[in-house]
N, C-alpha and C positions, 0 to 999 in steps of 0.2 A: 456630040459625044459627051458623055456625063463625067465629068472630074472626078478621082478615087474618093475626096475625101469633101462631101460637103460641110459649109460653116454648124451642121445640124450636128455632125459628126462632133466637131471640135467643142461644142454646145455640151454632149452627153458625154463625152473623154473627162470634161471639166468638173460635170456634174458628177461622176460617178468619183474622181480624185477626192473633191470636196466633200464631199458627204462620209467618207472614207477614212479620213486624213485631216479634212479641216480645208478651209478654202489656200491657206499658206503652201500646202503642199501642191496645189494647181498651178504647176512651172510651165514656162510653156515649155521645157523637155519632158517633165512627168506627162504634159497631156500629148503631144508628138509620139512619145514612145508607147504610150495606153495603145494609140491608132497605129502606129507603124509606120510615122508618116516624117517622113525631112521637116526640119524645123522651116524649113522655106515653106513647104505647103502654110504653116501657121501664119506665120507673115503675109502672105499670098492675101489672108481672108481679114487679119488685124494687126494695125498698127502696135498693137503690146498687146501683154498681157492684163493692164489691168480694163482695157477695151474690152474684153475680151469677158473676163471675171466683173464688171462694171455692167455689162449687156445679159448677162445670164442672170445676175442680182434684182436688174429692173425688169427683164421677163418676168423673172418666178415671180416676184409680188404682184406686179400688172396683170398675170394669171392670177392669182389669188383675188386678189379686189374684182377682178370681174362676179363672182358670185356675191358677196358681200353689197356693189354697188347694186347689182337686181336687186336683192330683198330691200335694199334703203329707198329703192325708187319706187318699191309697192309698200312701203310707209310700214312694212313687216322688221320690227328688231329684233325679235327672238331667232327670224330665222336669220340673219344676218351673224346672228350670234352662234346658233349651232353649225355656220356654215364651215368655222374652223375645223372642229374634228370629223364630217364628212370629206373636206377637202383634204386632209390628213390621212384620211382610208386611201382615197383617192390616186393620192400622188404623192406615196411615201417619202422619195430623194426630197422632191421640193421643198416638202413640210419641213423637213429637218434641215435642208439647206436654209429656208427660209426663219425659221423661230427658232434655231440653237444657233444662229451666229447673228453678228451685227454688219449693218452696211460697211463701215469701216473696214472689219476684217476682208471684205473682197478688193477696197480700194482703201489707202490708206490714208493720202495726202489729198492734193487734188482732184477733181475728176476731172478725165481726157476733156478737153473741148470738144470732140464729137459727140460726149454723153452728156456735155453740161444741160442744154435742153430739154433733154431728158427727166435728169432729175428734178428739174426746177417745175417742169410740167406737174410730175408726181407730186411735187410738194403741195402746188395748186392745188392739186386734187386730194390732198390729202386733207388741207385745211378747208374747205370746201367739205369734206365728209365729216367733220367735227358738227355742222349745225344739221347735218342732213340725220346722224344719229342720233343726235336729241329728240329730233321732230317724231321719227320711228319709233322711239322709246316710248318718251312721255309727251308727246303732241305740242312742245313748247321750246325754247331755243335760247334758254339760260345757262349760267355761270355751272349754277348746280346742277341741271339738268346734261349740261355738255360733262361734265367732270363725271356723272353716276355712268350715259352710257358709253365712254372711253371705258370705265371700268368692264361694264356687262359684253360688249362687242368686240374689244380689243382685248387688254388684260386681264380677265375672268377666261376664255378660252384656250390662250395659250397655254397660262397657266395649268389648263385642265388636262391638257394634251403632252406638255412637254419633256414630264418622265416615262411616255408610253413612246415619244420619238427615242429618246436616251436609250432604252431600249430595246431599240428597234422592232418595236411591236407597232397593230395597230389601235388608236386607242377604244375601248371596249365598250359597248353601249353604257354601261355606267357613266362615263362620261358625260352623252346627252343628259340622261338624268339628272344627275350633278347641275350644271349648266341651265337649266330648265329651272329647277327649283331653288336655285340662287336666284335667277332672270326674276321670277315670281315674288318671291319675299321681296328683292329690292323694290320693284315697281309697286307692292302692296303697301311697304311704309312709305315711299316716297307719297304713293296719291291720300295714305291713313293722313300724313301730317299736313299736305297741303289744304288739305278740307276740311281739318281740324281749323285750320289759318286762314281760312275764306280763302287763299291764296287762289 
């Protein structure tokens, strides 16, 4: 017999507070009473709240980076780069739960021991994707090279997206274009000056 209320359940009550309201207002009575459900069913599924808000944080990015880590693994950075504002069409809540707040605001102090592993993984992985986006950009795994494509793959897209989550629109093919012809000029001077410099 199937439970009233699966942990998917309690996943989307959360999601739908937070995006709403702000991850702060994701109580675990706000998210109980969203479902309908005794604060015991919550408990039932997590040890707290910030378990809880902690688990749905590392989801949504771990969704995200799945698209990004395909284009870095076929050595493609632009597409890696446009992958933000299709994943933003995509999956509205997320985008906006994910790029208008910070890991902090879901967990503030510590992270549970049940997610410490977690995070730590992601971070591997995170530092780990710093030389893989050089390589996709500019085929080379420098200081300069790491620092230009953080800008074009990380902070160039959000950028481009994040008063179309504000919002709550989605953001409009101008966007890609944007995004495109920034990607283009940067990787034009960067290879214009390297080969001026025998570099």
């Amino acid at each position: 017999m199937r439970a009233k209320f699966a942990e998917s359940d309690f996943y989307s009550a959360a999601l739908a507070i937070a995006v709403e309201h702000g991850p702060a207002a994701a109580t675990v009575a706000s998210i109980s009473e969203r479902l309908k459900a005794p604060t015991g069913s919550f408990y039932h599924r997590f040890s707290s709240r910030d378990v809880l808000l902690g688990s749905l944080w590392l989801q949504t990015i771990l969704d995200f980076q799945k698209g990004v880590a395909v284009a870095l693994a076929a050595g493609d950075g632009l597409a890696a780069t446009l992958h933000t504002p299709r994943w933003a069409r995509e999956h509205p809540d997320e985008a906006r739960l994910l790029l208008m707040f910070h890991r902090k605001d879901f967990v503030a102090g510590e992270w549970p021991e049940e997610l410490r592993e977690r995070v730590a993984d992601m971070s591997r992985r995170m530092q780990n994707a710093a030389a893989l986006r050089a390589r996709a950009v500019f085929g080379r795994d420098g200081t300069e090279e790491r620092r230009l494509a953080q800008f074009l793959i990380a902070e160039l897209p959000v950028a481009a997206v994040r008063q179309h989550l504000e919002r709550r629109e989605p953001p409009p093919p101008i966007v890609d274009h944007i995004i495109v012809t920034t990607y283009a000029a940067i990787v034009a001077d960067y290879r214009a000056r390297h080969e001026a410099g025998g570099a």
